[in-house]
N, C-alpha and C positions, 0 to 999 in steps of 0.2 A: 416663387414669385408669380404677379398677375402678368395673362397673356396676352393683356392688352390696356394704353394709356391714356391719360388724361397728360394734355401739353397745355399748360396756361400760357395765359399772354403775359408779355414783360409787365413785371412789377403787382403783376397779383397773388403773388404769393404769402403778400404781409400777414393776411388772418390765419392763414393757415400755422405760419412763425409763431403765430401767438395763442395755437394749437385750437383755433376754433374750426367746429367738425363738417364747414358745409362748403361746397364750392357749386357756384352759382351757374348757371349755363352762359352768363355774357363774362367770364375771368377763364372759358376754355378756348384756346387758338383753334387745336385741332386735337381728333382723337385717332388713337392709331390702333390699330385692330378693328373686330365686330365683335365687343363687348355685346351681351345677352343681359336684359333687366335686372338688374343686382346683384350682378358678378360681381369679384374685384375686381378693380383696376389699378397701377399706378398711377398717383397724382404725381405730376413733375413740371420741375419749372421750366420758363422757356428757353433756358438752357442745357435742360436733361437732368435736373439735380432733383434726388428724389425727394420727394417730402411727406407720402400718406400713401397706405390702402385704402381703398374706399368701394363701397358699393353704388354701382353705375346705373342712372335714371335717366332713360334718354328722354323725356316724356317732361319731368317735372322742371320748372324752374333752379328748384336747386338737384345739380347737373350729377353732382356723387358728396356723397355722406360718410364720414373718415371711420372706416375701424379701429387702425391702430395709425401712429406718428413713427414707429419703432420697425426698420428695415430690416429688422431680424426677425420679426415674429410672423408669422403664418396666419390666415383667416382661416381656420378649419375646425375639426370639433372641439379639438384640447383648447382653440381660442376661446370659443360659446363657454366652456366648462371652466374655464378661467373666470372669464369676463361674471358668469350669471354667478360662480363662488363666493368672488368679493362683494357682489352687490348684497345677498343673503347675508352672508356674515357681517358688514356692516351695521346693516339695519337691527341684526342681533344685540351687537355691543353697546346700540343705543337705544333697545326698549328699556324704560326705566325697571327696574327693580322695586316693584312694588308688590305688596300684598293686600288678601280680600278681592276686591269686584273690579280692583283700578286699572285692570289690563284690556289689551282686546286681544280678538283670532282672525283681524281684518287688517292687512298691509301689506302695502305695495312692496314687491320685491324689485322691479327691477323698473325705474325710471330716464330708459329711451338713452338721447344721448350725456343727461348727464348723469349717467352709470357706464360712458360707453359703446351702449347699446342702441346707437338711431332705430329710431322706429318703434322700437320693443316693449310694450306695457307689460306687465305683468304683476295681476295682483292676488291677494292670498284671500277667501274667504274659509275660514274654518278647513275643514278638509278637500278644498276645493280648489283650482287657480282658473284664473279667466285670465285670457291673455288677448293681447291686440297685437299684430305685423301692422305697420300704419307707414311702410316703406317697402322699395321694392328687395332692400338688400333682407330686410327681416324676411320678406317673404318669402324670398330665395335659400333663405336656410331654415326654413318654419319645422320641416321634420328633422332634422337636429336638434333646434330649440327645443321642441317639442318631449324627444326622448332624454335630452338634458337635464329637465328642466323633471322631470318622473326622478331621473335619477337621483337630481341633485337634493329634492325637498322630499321623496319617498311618498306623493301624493297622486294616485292612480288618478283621479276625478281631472278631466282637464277640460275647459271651454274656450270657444273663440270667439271673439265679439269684435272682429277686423271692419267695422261696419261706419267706422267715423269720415266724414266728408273730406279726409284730407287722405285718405285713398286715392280718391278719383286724382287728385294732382301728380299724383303716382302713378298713373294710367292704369290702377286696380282696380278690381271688382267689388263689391262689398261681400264681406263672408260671416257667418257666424253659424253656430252649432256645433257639438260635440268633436272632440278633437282625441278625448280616449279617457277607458273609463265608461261610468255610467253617471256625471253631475246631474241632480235634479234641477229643472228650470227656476225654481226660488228655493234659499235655503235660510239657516238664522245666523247669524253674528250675534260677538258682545263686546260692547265698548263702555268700559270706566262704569259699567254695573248694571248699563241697559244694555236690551235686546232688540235687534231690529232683523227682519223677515227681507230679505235681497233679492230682487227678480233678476237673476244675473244673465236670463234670454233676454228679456226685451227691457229694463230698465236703464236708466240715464248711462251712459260710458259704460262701465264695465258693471253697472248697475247700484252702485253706492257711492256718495264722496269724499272718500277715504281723506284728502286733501285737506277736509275742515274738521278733523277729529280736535284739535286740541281749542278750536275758534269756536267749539260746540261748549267746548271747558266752560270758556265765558262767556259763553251766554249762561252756563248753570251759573256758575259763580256772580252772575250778577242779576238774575233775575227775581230774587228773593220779594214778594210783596207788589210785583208789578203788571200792568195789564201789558200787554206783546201781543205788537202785529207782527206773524211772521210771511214775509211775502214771498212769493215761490218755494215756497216751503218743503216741494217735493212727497219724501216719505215721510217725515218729519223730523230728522235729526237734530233740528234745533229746538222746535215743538216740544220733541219730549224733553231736553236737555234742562229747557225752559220749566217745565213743570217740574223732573226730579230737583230741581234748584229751588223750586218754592213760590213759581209764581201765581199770582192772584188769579189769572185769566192768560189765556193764549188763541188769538184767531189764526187761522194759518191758511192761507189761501195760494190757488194753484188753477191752472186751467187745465189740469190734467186728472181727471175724474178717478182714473187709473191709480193715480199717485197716492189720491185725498184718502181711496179704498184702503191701498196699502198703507196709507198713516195712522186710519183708526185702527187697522189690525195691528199694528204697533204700539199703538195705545194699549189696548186689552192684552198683549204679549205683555205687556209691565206692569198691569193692573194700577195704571195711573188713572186720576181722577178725571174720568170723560165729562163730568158736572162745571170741571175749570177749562173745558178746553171745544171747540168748533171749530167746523170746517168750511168754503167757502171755496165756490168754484167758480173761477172768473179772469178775467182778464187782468191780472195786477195795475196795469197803467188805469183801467177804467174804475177799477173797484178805490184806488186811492183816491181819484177825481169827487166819486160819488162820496166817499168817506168826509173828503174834504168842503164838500157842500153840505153836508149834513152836522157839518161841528164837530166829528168825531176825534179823540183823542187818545194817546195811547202814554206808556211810560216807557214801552220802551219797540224799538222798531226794528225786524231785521228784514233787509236785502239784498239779495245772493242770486239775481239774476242769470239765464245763461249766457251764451259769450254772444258778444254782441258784435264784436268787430275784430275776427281769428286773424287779420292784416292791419298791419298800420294805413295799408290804403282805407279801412273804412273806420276808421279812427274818428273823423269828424262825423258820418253819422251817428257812430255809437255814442260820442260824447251825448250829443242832444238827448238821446234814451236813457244815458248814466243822469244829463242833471233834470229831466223831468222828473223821476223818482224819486231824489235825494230833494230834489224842491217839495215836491207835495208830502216827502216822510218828515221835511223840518216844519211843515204845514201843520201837519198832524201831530207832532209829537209836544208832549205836555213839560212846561217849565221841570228839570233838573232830569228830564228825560236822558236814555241812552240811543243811540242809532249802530246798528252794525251795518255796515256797507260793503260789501264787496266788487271787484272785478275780476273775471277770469279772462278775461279778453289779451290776448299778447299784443294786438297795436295797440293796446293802452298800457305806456308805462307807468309807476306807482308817481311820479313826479304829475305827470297829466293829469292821472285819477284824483290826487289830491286838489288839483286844478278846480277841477269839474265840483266837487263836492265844494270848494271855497265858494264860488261861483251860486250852487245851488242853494246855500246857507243863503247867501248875500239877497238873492232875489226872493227869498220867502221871506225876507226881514229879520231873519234868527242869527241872534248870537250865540256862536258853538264854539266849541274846544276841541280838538284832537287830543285825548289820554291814552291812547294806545294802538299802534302798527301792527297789525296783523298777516301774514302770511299762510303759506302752504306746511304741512307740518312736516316734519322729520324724514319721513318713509318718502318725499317726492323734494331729495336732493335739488340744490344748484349747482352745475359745475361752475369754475371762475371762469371757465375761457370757454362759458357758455350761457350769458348772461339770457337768451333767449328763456331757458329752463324755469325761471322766475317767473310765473303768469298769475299768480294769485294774490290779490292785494284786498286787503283789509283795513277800514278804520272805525277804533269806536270813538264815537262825538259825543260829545253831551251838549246839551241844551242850556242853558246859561235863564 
């Protein structure tokens, strides 16, 4: 057992009952021992009744992050090699069965706490894993994970990319580079028949957004015959999804020059038609304003901004960011038009983002529909009694 504890205060114990995996620093009385950043501890109620191991943050708001609920089980390697098994095997059971081009060699193995694992990213690029510690308990077993993690998927190639701002709340440092192995800085993936080129040093998260693989679906599936604004378009995974789909035209705009470079070279990886498709470097809020002064119009719109408000404390500024852009996209978008809209922001829940988008319709003067709910795909779990886990939200609208 841990050699030292968490004592909550009367009656804080309810989330924990209903196995949610965080315990806050104002629901701790007192702590007993000199718990070391991401040790275990026992959580216990203010009666001494036990209720969780947890990895100890003395530093972050939320106070320790629960390994296991189960007084019998141990935090050590056989836990890691448990814990990262079923996540792998999971994910297994539920790649579809397809044949031909329809699979990929990119997914997430192991999704933090709802796999279990606070803190833990871990994602699959071909023969490659890039991982994230984004906690101080991950971090405190990081060469565990590490040699686990070789073990478990038989993939010498390993990278780190611990560089996300929700470190620092963790009183860490940012880290990234080679972890073991020799990963090249970009490599290529393939997803459902295309190719995309991955800067897994220095691009977005772990450098790709595994997240929207199946929301990439439809955009092909529905892009057949249409002109597509795509905004923040990154590397282009929509871009191209959009063109193998059949679209007439695709603008794809990004204020990261970096990005735009790596989109065309993913053009020319799939030898798609560079004649139906441009790039645009710019400011998305200013480029839609000037769009929208000029008349321009499109068929169909996507928006996949990055997070705009990681707390629900800035939930009201990010709203105003969410409905300027969904106002000028229902601005622009041409009668029986599509909109894809996303948020990845966690202080916006899917009930507010739908808010915001009614809102944004309303003030452009456009009548729209909601025909489909989009989400985060398969490989990036929800646990139930971890409703947190849920940050991806999606709607496609149509134009009326």
């Amino acid at each position: 057992m841990a050699n030292a504890s968490l004592l909550l205060k009367a009656g804080r114990e309810k989330s924990l009952l209903r196995r949610h995996p965080w315990v806050f620093s104002g629901a701790v009385a007192r702590v007993d021992g000199t718990p070391q950043p991401g040790e275990t501890v026992e959580i216990l109620t203010d009666k001494g009744q036990f209720l969780a191991l947890a990895a100890y943050s003395p530093i972050s708001q939320i106070r320790a992050r629960v390994w296991t609920f189960d007084p019998n089980e141990q935090v050590d390697v056989d836990f890691f090699r448990r814990r990262i098994q079923v996540a792998i095997k999971q994910r297994s059971s539920l790649i579809p069965d397809r044949k031909g081009d329809s699979g990929t060699d990119a997914i997430r193995l192991t999704h933090a706490e709802s796999d279990h694992l606070p803190g833990l990213i871990v994602d699959r690029y071909a023969d490659c894993l890039v991982v994230q510690f984004l906690s101080t308990g991950a971090e405190f077993w990081r060469e565990t994970i590490v040699e686990t993690l070789a073990e478990l998927t038989g993939i010498s190639k390993i990278y780190e990319r611990s560089d996300a701002d929700v470190r620092e709340l963790e009183g860490l440092q940012p880290r990234s580079g080679i972890l073991c192995g020799n990963p090249p800085a970009r490599l290529t993936v393939s997803e459902n028949g295309l190719h995309f080129s991955v800067d897994i040093a220095g691009g977005h998260k772990t450098g790709f957004y595994l997240d929207q693989r199946k929301n990439r679906m439809r955009v092909r599936d529905l892009a057949s015959g249409r002109d597509v604004l795509d905004c923040f378009c990154y590397t282009g995974g929509f871009t191209l999804n959009a063109l193998s789909g059949g679209a007439k035209y695709v603008l794809s705009v990004d204020s990261s020059e970096d990005s735009l470079k790596l989109l065309n070279e993913n053009l020319a990886l799939n030898s798609l038609p560079v004649d139906r498709s441009s790039v645009l470097s710019g400011d998305v809020f200013h480029v839609l304003r000037k769009f929208r002064d000029e008349g321009r119009s499109f068929d169909m719109i996507i928006l996949d901004p990055p997070k705009f408000a990681p707390t629900a404390a800035q939930a009201e500024k990010a709203a105003r960011g969410y409905k300027d852009i969904n106002l000028l996209a229902f601005k622009l978008l041409r009668a029986g038009g599509i909109l894809f809209t996303f948020s990845c922001s966690g202080g916006v829940d899917a009930a507010l983002f739908q808010k915001i988008i009614a809102g944004a319709a309303l003030d452009a003067g456009a009548e729209a529909s909601i025909v489909e709910y989009l989400s985060q795909d398969f490989d990036h779990p929800v646990s139930l009694n971890f409703p947190e886990g849920s940050y991806l939200k999606g709607l496609i609208c149509m134009k009326k």
